[in-house]
N, C-alpha and C positions, 0 to 999 in steps of 0.2 A: 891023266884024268883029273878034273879040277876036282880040290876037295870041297866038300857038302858043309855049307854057311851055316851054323846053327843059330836060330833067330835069339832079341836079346831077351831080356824080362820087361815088362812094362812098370817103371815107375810114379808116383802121379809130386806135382809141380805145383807152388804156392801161384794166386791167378793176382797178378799186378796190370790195373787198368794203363792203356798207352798212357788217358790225359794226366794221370795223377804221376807219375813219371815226368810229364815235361812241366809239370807244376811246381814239382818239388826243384828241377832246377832251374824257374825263372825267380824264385827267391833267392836264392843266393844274390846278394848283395856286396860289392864288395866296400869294407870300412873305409878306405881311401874315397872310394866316392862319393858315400855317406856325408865325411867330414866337410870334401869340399861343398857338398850341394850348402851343409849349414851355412858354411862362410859365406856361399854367392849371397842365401838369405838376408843374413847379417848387414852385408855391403850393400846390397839395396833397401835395404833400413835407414842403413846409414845415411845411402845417398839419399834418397826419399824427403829425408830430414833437413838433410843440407840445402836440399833444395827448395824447399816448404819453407826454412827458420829464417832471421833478419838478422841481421847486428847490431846489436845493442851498448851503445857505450854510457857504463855510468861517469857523471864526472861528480869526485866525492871531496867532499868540504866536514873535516880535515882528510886529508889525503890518503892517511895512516889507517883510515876507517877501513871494515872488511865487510863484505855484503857477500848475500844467501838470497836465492830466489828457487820458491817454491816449484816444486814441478820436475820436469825435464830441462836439462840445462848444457850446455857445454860453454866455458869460458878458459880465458886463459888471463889471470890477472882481472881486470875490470872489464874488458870486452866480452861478453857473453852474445852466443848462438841460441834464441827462443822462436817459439812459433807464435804468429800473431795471437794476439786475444790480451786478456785480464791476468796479469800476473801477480802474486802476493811477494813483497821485496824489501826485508828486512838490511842495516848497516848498525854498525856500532863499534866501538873506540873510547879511548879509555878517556874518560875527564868528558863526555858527552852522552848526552840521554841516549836509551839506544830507539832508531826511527825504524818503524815497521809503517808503510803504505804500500799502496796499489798502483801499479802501472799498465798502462795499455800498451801491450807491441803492437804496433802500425805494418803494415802493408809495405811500404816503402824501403828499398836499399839497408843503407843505415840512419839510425836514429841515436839521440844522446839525450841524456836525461841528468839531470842535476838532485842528487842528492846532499841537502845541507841538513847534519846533525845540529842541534840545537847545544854549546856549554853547558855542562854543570855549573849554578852557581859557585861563586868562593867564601871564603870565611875571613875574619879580620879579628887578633885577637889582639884587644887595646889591654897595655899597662901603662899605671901610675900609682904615684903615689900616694895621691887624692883619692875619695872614695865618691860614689854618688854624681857620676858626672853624666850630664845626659849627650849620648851621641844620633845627633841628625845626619842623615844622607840627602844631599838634594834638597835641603829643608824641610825635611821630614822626621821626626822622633822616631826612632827605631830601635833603643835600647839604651843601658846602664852600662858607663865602664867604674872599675876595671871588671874586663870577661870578655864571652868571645860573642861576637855578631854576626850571626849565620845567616845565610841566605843572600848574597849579595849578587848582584847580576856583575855579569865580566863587562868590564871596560872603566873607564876615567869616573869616578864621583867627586863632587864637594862635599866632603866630611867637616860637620862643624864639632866642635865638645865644647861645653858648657855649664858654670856651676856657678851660682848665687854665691856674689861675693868674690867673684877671681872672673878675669878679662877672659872672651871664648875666645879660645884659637881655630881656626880656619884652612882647611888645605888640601889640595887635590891629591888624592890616592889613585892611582892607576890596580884594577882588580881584576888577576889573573884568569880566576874562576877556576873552572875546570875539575872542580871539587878541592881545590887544594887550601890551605893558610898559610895566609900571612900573618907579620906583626906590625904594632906599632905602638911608640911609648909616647905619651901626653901627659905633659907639663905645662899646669896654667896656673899666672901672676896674680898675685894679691891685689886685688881693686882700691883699698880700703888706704882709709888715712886716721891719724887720730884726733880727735875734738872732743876739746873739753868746754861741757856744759853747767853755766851755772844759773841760779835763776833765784826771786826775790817775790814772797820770801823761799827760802831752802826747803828741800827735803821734800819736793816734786817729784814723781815717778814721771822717770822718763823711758820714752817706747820707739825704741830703732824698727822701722818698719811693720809696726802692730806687735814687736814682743817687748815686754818688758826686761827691762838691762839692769833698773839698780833708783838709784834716787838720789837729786843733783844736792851737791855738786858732786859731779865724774867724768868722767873720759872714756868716750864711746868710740869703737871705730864706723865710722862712716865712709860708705861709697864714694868712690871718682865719680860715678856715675848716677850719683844723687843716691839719696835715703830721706826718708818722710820721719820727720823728730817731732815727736809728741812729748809736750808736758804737762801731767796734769796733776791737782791736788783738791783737796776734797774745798765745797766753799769758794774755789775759783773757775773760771770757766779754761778749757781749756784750748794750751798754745799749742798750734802746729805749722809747721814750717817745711816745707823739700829744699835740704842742706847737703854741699860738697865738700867732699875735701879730696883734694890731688892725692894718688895712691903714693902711701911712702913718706908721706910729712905728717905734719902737725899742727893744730891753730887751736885760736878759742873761741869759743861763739860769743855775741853781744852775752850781757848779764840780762834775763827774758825776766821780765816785770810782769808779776801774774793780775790778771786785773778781779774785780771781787766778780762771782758766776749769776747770773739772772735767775729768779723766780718766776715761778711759772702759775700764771692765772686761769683758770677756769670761767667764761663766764656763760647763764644759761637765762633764758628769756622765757616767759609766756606770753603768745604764739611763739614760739622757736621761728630760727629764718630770719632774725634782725639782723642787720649792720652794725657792725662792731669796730668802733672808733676810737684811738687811745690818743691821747692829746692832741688830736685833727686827724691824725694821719691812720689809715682803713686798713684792719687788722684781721677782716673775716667776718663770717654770719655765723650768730648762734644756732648751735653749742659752738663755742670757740675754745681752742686752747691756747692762753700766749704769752710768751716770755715778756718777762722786764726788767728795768734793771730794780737794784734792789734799796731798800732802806732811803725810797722819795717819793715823795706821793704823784700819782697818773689821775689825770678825769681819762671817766672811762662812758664813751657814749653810745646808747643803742638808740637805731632810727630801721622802724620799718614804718611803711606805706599804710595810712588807714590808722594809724596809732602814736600818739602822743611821745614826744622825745625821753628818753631816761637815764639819769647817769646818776654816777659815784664817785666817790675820789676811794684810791684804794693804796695800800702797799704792802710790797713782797718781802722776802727774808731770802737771802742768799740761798737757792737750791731746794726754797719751801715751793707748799704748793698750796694755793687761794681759791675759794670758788665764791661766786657773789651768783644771786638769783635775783633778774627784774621782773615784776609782772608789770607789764606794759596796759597804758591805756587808752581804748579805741576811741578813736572820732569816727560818730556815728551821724549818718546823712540819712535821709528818708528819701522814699521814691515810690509816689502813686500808680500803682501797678493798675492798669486795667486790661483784660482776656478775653478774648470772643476766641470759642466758645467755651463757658464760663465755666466748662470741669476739666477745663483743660489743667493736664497738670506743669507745676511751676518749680522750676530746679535752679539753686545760687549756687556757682562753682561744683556742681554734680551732687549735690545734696539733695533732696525734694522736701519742698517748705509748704506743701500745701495744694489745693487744685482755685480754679477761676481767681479772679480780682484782689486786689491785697495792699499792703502798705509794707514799704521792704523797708526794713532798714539795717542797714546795711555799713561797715566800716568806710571809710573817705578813699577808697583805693580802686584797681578795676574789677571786677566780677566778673565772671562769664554767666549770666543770662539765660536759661532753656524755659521756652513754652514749647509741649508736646501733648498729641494725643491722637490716638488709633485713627488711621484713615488720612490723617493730615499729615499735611509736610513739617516737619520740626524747623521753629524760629530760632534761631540761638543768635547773641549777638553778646558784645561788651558793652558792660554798665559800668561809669564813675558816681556814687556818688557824693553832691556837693554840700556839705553840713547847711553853708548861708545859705542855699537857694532851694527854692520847692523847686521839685523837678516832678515830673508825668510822664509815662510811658505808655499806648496803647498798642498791645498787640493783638492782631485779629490771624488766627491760623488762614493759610489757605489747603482746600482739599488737596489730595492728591494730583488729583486731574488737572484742578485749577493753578498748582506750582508749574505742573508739566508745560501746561501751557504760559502760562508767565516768562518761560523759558524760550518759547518758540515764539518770535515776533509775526505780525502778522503779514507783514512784507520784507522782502528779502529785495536783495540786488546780485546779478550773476558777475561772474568777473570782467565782462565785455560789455557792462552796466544795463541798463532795463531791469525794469522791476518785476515782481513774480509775487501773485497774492497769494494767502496761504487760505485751503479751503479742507474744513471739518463736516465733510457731508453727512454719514452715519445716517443714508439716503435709501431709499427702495423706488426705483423708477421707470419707465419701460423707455428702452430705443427703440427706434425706427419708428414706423408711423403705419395706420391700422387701415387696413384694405381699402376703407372708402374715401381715403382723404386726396384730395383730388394733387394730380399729379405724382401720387405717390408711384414710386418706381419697383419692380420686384425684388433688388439689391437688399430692399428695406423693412425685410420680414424686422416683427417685434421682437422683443428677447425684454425679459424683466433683468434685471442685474442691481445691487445690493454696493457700494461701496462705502467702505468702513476706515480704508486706512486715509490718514490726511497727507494730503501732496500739498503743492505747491505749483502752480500755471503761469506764466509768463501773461504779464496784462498786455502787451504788445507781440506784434511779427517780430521773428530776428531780422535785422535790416542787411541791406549789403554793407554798411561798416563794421558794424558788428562781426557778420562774417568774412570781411576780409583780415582782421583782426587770427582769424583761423589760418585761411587760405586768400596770399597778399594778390594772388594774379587773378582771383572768382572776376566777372563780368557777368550780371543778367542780363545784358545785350539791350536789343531797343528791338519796336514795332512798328515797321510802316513812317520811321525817322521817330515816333514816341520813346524814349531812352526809359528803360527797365533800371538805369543803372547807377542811381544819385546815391549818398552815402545815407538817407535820412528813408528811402525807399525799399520794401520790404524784399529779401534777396528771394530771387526765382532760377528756375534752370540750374537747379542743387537735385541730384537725385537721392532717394530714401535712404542709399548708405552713405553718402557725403551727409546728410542731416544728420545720422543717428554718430556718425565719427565726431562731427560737432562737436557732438554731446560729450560723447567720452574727452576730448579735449576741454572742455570747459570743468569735465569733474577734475581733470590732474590738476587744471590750473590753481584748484582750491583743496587737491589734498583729498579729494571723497573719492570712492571706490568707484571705478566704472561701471555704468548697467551695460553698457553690450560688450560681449563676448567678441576679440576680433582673433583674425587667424589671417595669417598671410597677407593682412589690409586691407580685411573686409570682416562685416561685422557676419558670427555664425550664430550667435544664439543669444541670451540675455540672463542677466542675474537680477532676480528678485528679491534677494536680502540686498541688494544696495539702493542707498538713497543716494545716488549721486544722477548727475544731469540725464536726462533722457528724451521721448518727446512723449506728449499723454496720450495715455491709451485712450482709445476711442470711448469708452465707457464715460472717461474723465473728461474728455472732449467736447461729450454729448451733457453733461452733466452741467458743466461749465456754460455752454451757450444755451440750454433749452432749460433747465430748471431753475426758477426765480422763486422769491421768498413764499408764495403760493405754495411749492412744492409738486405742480404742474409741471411738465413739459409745454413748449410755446411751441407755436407751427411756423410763425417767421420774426427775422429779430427785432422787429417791429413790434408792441403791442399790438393785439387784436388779431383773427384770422382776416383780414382785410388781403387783396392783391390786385392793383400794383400798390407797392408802396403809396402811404398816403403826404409823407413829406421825404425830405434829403434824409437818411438816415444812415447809409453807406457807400460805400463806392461798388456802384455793377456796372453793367453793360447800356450807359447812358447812351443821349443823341449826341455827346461828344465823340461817343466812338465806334459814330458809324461807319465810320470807313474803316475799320479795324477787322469789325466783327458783323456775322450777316442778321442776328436780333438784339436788337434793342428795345428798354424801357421808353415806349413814347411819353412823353412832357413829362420827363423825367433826366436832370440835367443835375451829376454833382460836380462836373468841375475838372473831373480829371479822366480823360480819354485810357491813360492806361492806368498802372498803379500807382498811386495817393502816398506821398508819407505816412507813415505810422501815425495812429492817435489821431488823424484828421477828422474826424468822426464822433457824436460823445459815444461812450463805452454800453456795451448792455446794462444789463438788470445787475449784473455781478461785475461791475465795474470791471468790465475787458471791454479790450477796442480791438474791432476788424475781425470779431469772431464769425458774422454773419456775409463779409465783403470784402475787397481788396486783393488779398491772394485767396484761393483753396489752400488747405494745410494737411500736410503731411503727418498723420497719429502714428505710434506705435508697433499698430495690431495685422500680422499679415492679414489679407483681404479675402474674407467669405462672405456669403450670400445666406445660408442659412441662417432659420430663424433657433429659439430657444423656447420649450415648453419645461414646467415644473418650478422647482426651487426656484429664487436668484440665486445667479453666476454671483459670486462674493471676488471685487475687486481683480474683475477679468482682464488678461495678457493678452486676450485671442489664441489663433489656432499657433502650435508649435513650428509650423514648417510654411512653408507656402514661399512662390515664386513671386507675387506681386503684395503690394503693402496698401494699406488702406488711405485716403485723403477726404476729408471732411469739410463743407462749408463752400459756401459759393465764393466767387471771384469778380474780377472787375470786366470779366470778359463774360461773363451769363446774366441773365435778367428773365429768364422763364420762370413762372411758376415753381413747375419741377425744382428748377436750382437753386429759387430763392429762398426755398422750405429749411431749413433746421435739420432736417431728418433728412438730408439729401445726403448721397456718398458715391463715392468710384474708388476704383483701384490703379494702382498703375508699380512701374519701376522708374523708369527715367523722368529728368528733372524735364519743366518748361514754362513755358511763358505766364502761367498762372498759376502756377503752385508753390507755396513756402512754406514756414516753418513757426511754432512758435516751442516754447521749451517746457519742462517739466522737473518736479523730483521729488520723490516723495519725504517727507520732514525727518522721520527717522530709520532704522532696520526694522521688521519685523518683530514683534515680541515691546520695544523701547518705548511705546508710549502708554499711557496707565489704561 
């Protein structure tokens, strides 16, 4: 029979989770493996590095030198392993500055870099015997031996020493540097020799080089290389000489003969400023101060200009002192002053002596002369005058205006010759011409205009010689076999900006600023303060051919509104050239089928020629049609811009009405058959006349 199991006891059991069980042994680590993971770390650090860094070789001057660089580094000796970039890279060695720079490692394999320390200076320490001696380096003063001279750069010097009185020695030192000293002993030779000084009479102080030594007779030592011997004593004038003596011997000097010393004269004038003469020969203008010799008598003579001659006989005392006073006597000339206008005032050498008319009288010498007064131009001029002779002066001031103009002649000549009148309008007049004047064109609305400033107009065309004087190849061609082209015939087939370059060439020729503005060799704009060549403004144009001493504008350059012309008065569009052009002036014949020499013609009212005929002329003023109400236009430019330029005045080729009027105009650009040029400029700048 099985025996009966008796069951056990129930006991209870701490509750431990599976995962914190297999937790606890996936930490177990072991140190072995630990260690190596650090090393693999490590070595791909290392390698990492190696593989990133360059080679860097310093090459170091002096050799001995050690260098540190900033950072991460690995070397072995001078060869260092860096990683590219900005390195900071100090060396240093002993007897050398120490060098701290920056270096960049490159990209590249290996690289080599040069470090050079800079030497310490060296020292040089001089003995001798001698004291006070001065030492040059390179000819340079650098110090006093005996003692020590610091600072000296390494390598070969010319060291000079040298001492007043003893020969310098000279001689290359080679200098270590490096901070260290050297020596060196200097020994230098007597210069000096002895000489013995005597002199007549005795007992002269004598002075070797500016010091005093004793009083002759003695024995002095003197330089090989010269010494300056002074002797002097009181009552004698004193000896000096630059004397040798060979270093190391002896000699005697001549016996020096003192001679007796000059006294010194004072002399003083009324007026001061004379010439001061001692026995002929010119000694200076008082106040004078002047030696002489002593104990004999001097004529002593004063001469100034305007005043009577004066002299003395005088005599000195050995190292005295004399003054003599002359008052000098004038020679006096008169001079009948006469003054317009008669308060003007009167100034002799900057003095003022009174206003209007007078009797000068005056010293025999030259004066400077001033008549002056408000408004006027001041006369000044040099006066002499002459005791024997009556003399007369009149001076008559001129106004301001009237100097200005005195100054500005009335005719001029350009540098390519032809003459140019000068014209002071100060005029109020109208252009163009007024609706019902027959023939008048719409071109020719009126404008009032004003001009003030004074020009200058050419009394003739510029000719073709003239202009080829500019440009040597120009041709104005010919018409129908009639030649445009003689040297004495006015130049045509010039366009507006060949005219106005003209100009500017003819102002350089004479030094004045140019009025047109050019750019690229062509003219863009024009300057108004300059008075150099130009052509006239249509204002001045119109000015010039249509207003006569009346102060009227005229309708043709004719007297009288008459049409057709009543006699030859210019060159148009006669029955000589009919076969040229398709109107012509019947029974109207001047002679020349095309263009006429200059001046063929007598001249207008205002002495110009061809301003009515011959060529049309090229003005200034780009070309508008609008008229002008209100104020006058003062001293009009025309408009600022415009593509075609204004032309003024009939031609050899028109004879209508219309063309033959004064007040006729067109425009155009290009040069031709009829159209030229005559010139302008105005007298001064802006602001420069009164």
């Amino acid at each position: 029979m099985l025996e009966e199991t008796k069951p056990r006891p129930l006991a209870a059991t701490d509750f431990t989770p599976l995962d914190a069980r297999g937790a606890r042994r996936r930490l177990r680590v072991s140190p072995l493996y630990l260690g190596l993971g650090v090393i693999g770390i490590v070595a791909a650090v290392i390698l990492l590095y190696l593989f990133a860094a360059r080679a860097v070789i310093f090459n170091l001057d002096p050799e001995t030198a050690s260098v540190s660089v900033g950072g991460l580094s690995f070397h072995i000796g001078n060869n260092f392993l860096l990683l590219p970039g900005e390195r900071e890279v100090s060396a240093e060695a002993e007897g050398y500055y120490p060098l701290q720079t920056a270096v960049t490692v490159g990209r590249q394999g290996t690289q080599e870099i040069d470090l050079v320390l800079e030497p310490l200076p060296g020292r040089l320490e001089v003995s001798s015997e001698l004291d006070e001696i001065e030492v040059l380096i390179d000819g340079e003063l650098v110090g006093m031996a005996p003692g020590a001279i610091e600072e000296i750069s390494r390598g070969a010097h010319v060291f000079e020493f040298r001492k007043y009185r003893y020969f310098p020695e000279s001689r290359e030192i080679e200098i270590e540097g490096l901070g260290r000293t050297q020596a060196a002993e200097v020994s230098l030779d007597p210069a000096w020799g002895q000489m013995e000084i005597t002199s007549e009479p005795a007992g002269a102080e004598v002075l070797i080089d500016g010091e005093l030594v004793g009083v002759t007779p003695l024995t002095a030592e003197v330089l090989e290389t010269g010494t300056m011997l002074q002797v002097a004593k009181r009552g004698y004038k004193t000896w000096e000489d630059q004397v040798f003596v060979k270093a190391g011997t002896s000699e005697a000097h001549p016996l020096i003969e003192m001679i007796v010393a000059d006294g010194t004269l004072e002399v003083h004038s009324s007026p001061s400023g004379a010439n001061v003469s001692v026995g002929g020969t010119f000694r200076g203008t008082t106040p004078a101060r002047i030696e002489l010799s002593p104990l004999s008598d001097h004529r002593v003579e004063l001469f100034l200009e305007g005043y009577s001659t004066a002299s003395r006989t005088v005599q000195v005392e050995p190292e005295g002192n004399s003054r003599i006073d002359l008052q000098l006597t004038p020679i006096i000339g008169r001079i009948e002053l006469t003054v317009s206008p008669e308060d003007a005032e009167v100034l002799v050498d900057g003095r003022s002596v009174g206003t209007g008319s007078r009797t000068l009288s005056l010293t025999a010498r030259e004066h400077q002369l001033t008549v002056r007064k408000s408004g006027y131009e001041t006369n000044s001029q040099a006066i002499t005058p002459r005791p024997q002779h009556a003399q007369s002066l009149d001076i008559s001031l001129q106004t301001v205006d009237q100097a200005y103009w005195a100054t500005r002649p009335p005719r001029i000549n350009s540098p390519v010759g032809g003459g140019l009148k000068l014209f002071k309008p100060n005029n109020t007049f109208t252009m163009g011409a007024p609706r019902r004047e027959p023939g008048r064109r719409a071109n020719e609305a009126e404008r009032t205009v004003r001009l003030e400033r004074p020009f200058y107009i050419g009394t003739h065309e510029i000719t073709n010689g003239q202009f080829r004087q500019f440009r040597g190849e120009h041709s104005s061609s010919a018409v129908r076999g009639q030649t445009l082209d003689m040297d004495s015939q006015p130049v045509v087939n010039v366009s507006w900006q060949q005219a106005a370059m003209f100009c500017n060439w003819l102002s350089r020729q004479e030094g004045l600023p140019p009025f047109y503005i050019e750019e690229g060799g062509r003219v863009v704009g024009r300057n108004p303060e300059s008075h150099g060549y130009r052509l006239p403004t249509e204002a001045e144009w119109a000015f010039a051919a249509r207003v006569g001493a009346s102060g009227q504008a005229q309708m043709f350059p004719w007297d009288g509104q008459v049409y057709p012309p009543p006699s030859i008065v210019g060159n148009y569009a006669d029955e000589s050239a009919a076969t040229i052009v398709t109107f012509v002036l019947t029974n109207y014949n001047d002679g020349y089928p095309v263009t006429a020499p200059v001046g063929s013609f007598a001249p207008n009212w205002n002495e110009l020629y061809d301003m009515g005929g011959n060529v049309s002329e090229w003005v200034s003023d780009h070309y508008e049609i609008q008229g002008h109400s209100g104020d006058p236009l003062v001293d009009p430019l025309g408009p600022e811009n415009g593509d075609r330029y204004t032309i003024r005045g009939a031609s050899w080729g028109k004879g209508s009405r219309a063309e033959l009027r004064l007040a006729y105009r067109d425009g155009g650009r290009d040069g031709n058959y009829e159209t030229g040029f005559r010139i302008a400029r105005y007298v001064d700048r802006p602001g420069v006349q009164p």
